[in-house]
C-alpha positions as CSV (number, residue, x, y, z in Angstrom):
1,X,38.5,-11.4,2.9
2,X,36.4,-9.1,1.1
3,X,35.1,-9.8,-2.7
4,X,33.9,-7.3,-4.8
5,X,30.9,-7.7,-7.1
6,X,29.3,-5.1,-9.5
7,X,27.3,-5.3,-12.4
8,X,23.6,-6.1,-14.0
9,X,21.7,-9.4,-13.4
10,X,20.7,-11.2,-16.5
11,X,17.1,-10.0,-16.3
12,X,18.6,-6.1,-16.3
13,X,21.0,-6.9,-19.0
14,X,17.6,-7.9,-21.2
15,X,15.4,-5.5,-19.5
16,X,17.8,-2.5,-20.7
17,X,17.5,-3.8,-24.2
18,X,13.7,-2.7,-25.0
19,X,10.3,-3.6,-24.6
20,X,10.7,-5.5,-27.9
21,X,14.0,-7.3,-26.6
22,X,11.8,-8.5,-23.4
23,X,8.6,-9.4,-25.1
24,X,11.1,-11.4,-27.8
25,X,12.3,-13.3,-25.0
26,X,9.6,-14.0,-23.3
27,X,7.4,-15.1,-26.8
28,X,10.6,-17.5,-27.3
29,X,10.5,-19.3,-23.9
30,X,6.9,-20.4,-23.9
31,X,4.2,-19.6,-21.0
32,X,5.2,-22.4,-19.0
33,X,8.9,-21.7,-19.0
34,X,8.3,-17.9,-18.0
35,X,6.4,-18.8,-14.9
36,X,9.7,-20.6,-14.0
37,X,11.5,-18.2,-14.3
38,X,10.0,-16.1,-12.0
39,X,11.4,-18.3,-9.0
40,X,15.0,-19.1,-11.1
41,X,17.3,-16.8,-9.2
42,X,20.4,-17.5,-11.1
43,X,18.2,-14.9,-14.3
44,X,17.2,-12.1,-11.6
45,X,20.5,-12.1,-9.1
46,X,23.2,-9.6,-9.7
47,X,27.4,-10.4,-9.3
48,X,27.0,-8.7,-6.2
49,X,24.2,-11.4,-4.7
50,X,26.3,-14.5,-5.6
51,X,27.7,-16.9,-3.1
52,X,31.4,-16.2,-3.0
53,X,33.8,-18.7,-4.2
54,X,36.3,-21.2,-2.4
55,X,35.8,-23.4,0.9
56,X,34.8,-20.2,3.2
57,X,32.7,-21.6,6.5
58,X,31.0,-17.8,7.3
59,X,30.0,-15.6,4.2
60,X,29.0,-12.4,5.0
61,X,26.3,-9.9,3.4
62,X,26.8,-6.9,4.4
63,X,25.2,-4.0,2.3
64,X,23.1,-1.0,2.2
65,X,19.4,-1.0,2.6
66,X,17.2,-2.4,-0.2
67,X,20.2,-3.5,-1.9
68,X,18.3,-7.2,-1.4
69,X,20.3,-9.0,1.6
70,X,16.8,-10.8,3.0
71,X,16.3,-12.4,-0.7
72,X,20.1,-13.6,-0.9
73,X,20.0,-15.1,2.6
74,X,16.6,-16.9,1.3
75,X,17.7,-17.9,-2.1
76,X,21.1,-19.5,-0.3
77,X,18.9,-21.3,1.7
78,X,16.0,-22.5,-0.7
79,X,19.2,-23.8,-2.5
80,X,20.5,-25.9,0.3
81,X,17.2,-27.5,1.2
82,X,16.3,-28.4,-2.4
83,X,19.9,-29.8,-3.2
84,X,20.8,-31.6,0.2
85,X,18.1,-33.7,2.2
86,X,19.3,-34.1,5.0
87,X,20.2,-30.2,5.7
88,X,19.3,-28.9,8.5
89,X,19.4,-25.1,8.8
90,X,19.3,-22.9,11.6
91,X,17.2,-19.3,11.4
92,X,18.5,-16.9,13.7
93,X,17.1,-13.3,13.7
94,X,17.3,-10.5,16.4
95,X,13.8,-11.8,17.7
96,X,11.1,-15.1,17.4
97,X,9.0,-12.5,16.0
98,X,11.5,-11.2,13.3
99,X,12.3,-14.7,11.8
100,X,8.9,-15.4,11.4
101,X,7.9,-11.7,10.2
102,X,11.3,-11.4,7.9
103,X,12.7,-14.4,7.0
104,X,10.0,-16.4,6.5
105,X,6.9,-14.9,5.5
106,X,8.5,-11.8,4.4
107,X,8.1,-10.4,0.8
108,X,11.6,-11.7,0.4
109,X,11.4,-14.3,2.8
110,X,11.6,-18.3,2.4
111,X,7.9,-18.9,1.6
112,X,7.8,-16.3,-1.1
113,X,11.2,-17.0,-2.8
114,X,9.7,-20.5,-3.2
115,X,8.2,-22.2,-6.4
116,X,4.7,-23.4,-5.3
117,X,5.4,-27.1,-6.2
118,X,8.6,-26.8,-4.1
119,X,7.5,-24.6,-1.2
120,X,8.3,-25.8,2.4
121,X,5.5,-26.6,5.0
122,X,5.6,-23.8,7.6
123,X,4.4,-24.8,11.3
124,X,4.8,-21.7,12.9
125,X,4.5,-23.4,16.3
126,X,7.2,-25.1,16.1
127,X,9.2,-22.4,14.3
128,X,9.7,-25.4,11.7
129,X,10.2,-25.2,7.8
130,X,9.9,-28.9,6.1
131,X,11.1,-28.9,2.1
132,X,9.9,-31.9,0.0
133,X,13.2,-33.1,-0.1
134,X,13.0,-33.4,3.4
135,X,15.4,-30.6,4.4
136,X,14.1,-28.8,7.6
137,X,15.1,-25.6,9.0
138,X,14.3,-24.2,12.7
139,X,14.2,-20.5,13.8
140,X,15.9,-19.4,16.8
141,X,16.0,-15.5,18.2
142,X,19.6,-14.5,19.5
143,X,17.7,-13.3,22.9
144,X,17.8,-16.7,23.9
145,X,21.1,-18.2,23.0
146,X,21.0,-20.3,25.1
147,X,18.7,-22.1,22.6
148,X,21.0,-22.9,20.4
149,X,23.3,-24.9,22.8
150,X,21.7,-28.3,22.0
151,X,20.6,-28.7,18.5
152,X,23.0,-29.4,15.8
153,X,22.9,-27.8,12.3
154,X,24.6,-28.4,8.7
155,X,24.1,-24.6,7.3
156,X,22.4,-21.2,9.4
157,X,21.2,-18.1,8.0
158,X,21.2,-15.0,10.6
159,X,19.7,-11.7,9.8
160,X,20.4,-8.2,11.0
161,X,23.2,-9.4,13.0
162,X,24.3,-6.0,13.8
163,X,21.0,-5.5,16.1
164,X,21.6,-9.0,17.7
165,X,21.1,-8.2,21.5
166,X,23.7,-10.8,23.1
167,X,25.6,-10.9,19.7
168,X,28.2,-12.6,20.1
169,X,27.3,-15.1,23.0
170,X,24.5,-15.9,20.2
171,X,27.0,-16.7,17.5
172,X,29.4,-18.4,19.4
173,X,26.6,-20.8,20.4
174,X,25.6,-21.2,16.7
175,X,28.9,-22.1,15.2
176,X,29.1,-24.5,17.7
177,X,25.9,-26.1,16.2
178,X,27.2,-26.1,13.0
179,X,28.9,-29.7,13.3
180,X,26.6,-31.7,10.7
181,X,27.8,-32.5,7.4
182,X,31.2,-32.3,5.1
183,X,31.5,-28.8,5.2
184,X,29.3,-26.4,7.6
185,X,28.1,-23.2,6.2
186,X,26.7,-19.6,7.6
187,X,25.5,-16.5,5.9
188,X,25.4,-13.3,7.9
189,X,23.3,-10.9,5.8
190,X,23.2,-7.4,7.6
191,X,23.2,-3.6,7.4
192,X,26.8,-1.9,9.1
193,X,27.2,-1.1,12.4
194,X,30.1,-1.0,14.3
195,X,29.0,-3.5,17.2
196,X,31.4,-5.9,18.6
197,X,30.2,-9.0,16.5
198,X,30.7,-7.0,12.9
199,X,34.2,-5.8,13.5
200,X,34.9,-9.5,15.1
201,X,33.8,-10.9,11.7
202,X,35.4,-8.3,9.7
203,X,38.7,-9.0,11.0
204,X,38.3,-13.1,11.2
205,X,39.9,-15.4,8.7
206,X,37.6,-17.7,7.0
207,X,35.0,-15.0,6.6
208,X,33.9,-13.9,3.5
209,X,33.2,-10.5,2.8
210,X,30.7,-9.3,0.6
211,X,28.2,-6.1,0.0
212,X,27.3,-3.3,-2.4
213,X,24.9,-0.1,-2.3
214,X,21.2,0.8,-2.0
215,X,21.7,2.4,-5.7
216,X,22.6,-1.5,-7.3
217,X,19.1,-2.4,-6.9
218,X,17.5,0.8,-8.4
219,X,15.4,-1.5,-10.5
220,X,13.5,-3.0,-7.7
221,X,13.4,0.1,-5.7
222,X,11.0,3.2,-6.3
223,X,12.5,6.0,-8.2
224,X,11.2,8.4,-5.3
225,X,12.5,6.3,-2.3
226,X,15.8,6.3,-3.9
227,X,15.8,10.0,-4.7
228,X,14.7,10.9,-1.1
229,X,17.0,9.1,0.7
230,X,20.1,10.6,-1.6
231,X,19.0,13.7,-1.3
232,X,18.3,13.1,2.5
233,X,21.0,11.3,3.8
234,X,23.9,11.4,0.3
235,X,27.0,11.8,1.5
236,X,26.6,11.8,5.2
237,X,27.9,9.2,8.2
238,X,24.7,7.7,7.9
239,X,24.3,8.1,4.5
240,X,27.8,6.2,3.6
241,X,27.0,3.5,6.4
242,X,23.1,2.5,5.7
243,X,23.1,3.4,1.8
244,X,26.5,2.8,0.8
245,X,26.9,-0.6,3.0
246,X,30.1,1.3,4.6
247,X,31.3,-0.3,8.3
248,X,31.6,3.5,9.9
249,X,33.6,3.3,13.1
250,X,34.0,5.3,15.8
251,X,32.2,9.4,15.5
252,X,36.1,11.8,16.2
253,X,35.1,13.4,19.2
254,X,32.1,11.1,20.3
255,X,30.8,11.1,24.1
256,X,30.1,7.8,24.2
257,X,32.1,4.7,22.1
258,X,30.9,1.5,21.0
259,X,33.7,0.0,22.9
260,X,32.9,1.9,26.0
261,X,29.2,0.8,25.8
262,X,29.7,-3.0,25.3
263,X,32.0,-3.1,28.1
264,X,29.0,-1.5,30.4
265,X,26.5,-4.0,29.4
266,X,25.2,-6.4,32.0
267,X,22.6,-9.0,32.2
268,X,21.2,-8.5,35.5
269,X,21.5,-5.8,38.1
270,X,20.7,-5.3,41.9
271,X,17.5,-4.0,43.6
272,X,16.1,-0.5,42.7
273,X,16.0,2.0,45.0
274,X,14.4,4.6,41.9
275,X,13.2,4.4,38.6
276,X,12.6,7.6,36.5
277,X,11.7,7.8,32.7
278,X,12.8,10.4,30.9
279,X,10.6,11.9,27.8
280,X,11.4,14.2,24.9
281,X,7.9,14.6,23.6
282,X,8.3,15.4,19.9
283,X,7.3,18.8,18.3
284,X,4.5,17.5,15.9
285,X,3.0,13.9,15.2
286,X,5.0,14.0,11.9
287,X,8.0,14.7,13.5
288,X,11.0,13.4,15.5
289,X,10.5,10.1,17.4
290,X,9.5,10.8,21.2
291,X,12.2,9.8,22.8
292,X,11.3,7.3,26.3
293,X,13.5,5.7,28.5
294,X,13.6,4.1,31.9
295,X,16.6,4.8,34.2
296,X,17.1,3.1,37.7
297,X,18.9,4.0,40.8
298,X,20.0,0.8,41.8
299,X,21.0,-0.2,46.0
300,X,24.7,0.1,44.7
301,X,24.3,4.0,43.9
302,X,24.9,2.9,40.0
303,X,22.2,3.8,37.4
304,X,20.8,1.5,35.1
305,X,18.9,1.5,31.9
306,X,16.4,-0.5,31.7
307,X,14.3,-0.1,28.5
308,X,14.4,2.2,25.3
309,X,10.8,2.5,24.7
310,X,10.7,5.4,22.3
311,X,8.0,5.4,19.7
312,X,8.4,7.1,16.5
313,X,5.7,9.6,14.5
314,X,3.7,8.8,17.4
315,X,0.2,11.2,18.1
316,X,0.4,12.9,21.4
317,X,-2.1,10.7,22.9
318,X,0.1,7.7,21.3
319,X,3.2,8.3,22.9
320,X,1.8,9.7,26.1
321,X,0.5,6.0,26.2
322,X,3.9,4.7,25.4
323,X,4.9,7.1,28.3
324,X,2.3,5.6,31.0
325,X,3.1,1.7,29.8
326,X,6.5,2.5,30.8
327,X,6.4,3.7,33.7
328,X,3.9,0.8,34.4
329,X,5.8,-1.9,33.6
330,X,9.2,-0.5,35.7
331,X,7.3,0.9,38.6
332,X,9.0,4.6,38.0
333,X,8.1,6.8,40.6
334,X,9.0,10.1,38.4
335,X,8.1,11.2,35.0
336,X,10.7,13.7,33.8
337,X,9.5,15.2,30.1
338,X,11.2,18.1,28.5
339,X,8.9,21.2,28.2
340,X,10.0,23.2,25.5
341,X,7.7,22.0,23.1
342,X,4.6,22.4,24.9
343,X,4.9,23.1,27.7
344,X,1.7,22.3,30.0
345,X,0.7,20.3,27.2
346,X,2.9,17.9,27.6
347,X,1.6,17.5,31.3
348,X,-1.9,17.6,30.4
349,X,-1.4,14.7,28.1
350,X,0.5,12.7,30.1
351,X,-2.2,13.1,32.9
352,X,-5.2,12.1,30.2
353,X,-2.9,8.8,29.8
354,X,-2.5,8.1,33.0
355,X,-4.0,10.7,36.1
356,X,-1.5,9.0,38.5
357,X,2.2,10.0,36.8
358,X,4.7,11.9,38.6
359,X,5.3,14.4,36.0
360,X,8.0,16.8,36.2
361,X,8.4,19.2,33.3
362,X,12.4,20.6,32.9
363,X,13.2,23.5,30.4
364,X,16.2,23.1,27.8
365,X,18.4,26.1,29.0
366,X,21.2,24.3,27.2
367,X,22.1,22.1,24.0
368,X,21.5,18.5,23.7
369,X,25.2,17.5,23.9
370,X,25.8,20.6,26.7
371,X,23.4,18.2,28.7
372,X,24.8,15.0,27.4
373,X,28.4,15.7,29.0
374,X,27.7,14.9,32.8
375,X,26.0,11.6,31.9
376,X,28.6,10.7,29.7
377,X,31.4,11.3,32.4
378,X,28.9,9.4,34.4
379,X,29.0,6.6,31.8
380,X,32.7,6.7,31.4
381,X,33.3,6.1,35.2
382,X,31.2,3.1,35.4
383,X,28.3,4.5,37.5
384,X,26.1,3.9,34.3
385,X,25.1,0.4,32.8
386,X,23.0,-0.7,30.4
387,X,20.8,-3.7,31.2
388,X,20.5,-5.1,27.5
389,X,20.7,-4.1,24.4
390,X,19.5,-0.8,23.0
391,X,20.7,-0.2,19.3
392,X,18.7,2.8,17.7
393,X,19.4,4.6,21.4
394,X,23.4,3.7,21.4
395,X,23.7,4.9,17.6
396,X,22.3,8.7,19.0
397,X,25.0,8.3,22.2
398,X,27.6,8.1,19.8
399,X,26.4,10.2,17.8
400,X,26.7,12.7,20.2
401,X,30.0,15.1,19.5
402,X,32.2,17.3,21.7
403,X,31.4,21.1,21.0
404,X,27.6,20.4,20.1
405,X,27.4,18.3,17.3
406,X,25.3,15.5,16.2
407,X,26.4,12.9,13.8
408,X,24.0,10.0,13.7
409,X,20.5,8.6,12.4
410,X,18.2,11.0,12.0
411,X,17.7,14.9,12.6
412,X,17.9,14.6,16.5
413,X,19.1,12.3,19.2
414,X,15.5,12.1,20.7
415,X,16.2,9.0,22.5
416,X,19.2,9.8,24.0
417,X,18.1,13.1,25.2
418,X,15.1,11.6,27.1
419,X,17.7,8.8,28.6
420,X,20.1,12.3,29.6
421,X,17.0,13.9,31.0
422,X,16.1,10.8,33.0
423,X,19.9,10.1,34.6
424,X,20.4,13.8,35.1
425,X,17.2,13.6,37.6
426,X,18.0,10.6,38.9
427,X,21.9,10.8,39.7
428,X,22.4,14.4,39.2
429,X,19.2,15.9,41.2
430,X,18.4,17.8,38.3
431,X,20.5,20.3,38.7
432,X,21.5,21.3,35.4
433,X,18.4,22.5,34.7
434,X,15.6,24.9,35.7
435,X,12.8,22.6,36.4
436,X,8.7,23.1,37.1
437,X,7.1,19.9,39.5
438,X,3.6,19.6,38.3
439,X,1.4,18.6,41.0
């Protein structure tokens, strides 16, 4: 079920009445009373940000970006803990390292949205959060869920569920926790994408539905940020999914599909026999992301991918060390870079990073999606896997359109070119393209 919710919080409604409206206000609560208010959510959350009514067990925030998910998912849970002591909360983000940096020290996180006098004790070792009233909280990452199997939980809040890796094996595993108390809760607060978990959710009874656009919080937002990214991105796929909070699905005409790309994931693979990374070095430091990622030939003539290491607005000595700690850390006995952006530059680069690579520079004769179509058909066939989870890499693949077009983040699929350029020379000898070896 989805509920709709528009409008001003009660801060905006006064805020739109005048400096002299706001500075009455604030000379009629009193000094102490206006430092309160500060942390009293109820004055400064819109319609939009409100828990939904009725007994739902899963609410879900799903909404543009900026339009303040992080501080509903920590208001909801400052709530619980202050209210109930003997909550116990579960934190699940895409990483250790995300819960920490997001959800709990963030600018919106659980340590800021708190009142001093009420503020949890944060042991970061222990990935614990202890409230006065004696609520606790624990962070898990959804890499590991596994984790989750033993503890049990009254209430979770999980983050950026759409770039879960192991999604739903990870969720599963938390609603099983959630067993303590009269009536277990979970908040979802995310940005759209079509990944298995969301359109699981979406569909599900008992989960509540709720979102809005980048635009509704124009007030905490900067006037130029907001004007960029309509001018940008207004109006497009991307656009209507990460500004307007829209659930996109599937690109018409798209090489690769979301369906077709969960059903090649794996866990583990078998030996190697080759492993090539692939590189579309970017045109200027400002630029396109350079696109790197590590291929394998494994003993059972399938490829692999094994890591989207792509670095974005990267200097050339940057991402040529991105390049060489790549290819370090899978073994790869080739580099393959594209070269039509530099040609023996590229090369010379790469060798300053690391004299030992195997470069081999290719020349673009064709398109991106022209090159795209064999690895695709590849894909489709099952001779491609992917060995995790890769989510700014699978948004380019189907991105990717029959006839040459490109419909997804950004200006260029960079990543997925440099994965194309990698299985072509690993599964396809290369053939598709004219091709320099650099000795």
């Amino acid at each position: 079920m989805r509920v709709e919710g528009e409008g001003l919080s009660a801060m905006e409604r006064i805020a739109r009445r005048g400096p002299d409206a706001i500075a009455a206000e604030l000379e009629s609560r009193g000094e102490r009373v206006c430092e309160q208010m500060l942390f009293h959510w109820r004055l400064w959350r819109r319609p939009a940000q409100c828990p939904p009514p009725g007994d739902w067990r899963v609410w879900l925030v799903m909404a543009g970006r900026g339009f303040g998910k992080t501080r509903v998912g920590a208001e909801w849970v400052r709530a619980v803990a202050e209210n109930n002591a003997r909550a116990r909360i579960a934190l699940v983000g895409a990483t250790q390292d995300e819960v920490r940096r997001v959800m709990v020290e963030g600018e919106s996180g659980l340590l800021a949205v708190s009142h001093p006098a009420r503020r949890p004790r944060w042991e970061p070792s222990l990935g614990r959060l202890t409230w006065p009233s004696g609520a606790q909280a624990f962070a898990f990452s959804a890499d590991r869920p596994e984790s989750l199997r033993g503890p049990q939980h009254s209430h979770a809040w999980c983050d950026e569920i759409g770039k879960w890796p192991k999604g739903e094996e990870a969720w599963d595993n938390l609603m099983l926790s959630l067993r303590l108390g009269t009536r277990p809760r979970a908040v979802a607060t995310t940005t759209p994408r079509p990944v298995a978990l969301i359109r699981r959710l979406v569909a599900e009874d008992g989960v509540v539905r709720t979102g809005g656009r980048t635009a509704a919080n124009r007030s905490a937002l900067p006037p130029a940020f907001l004007k960029a990214m309509t001018e940008n991105h207004g109006g497009t796929r991307l656009g209507r999914q990460e500004l307007d909070g829209e659930l996109i699905e599937e690109v018409a005409g798209a090489l690769w599909s979301r369906a077709g790309l969960e059903r090649s994931r794996r866990r583990d693979g078998p030996a190697f026999r080759r492993v090539v990374v692939g590189v579309d070095p970017p045109a200027s430091s400002g630029g396109d992301a350079c696109g790197i990622v590590a291929v394998a030939l494994g003993t059972d003539g399938v490829g692999y991918v094994l890591e989207d290491a792509s670095v974005e607005k990267a200097t050339p000595e940057a991402w040529a060390a991105a390049v060489a700690g790549c290819a370090a850390r899978h073994g790869a006995d080739r580099v393959v870079a594209e070269a039509n952006n530099g040609g023996e530059m590229v090369a010379s680069v790469l060798r300053a990073a690391d004299a030992r690579l195997p470069v081999r520079l290719v020349h673009a004769a064709r398109g991106k999606v022209a090159r795209a179509e064999p690895v695709a058909m590849l894909h489709a066939a099952g001779r491609v896997l992917l060995l995790g989870v890769f989510p700014a890499l699978e948004d380019e693949l189907c991105g990717l359109v029959t006839g040459g077009g490109y419909q997804g983040p950004g200006r260029s699929p960079d990543r997925a070119d440099a994965m194309v350029w990698a299985l072509s020379e690993l599964m396809l000898g290369g053939r598709a393209e004219a091709r320099v070896r650099v000795a």
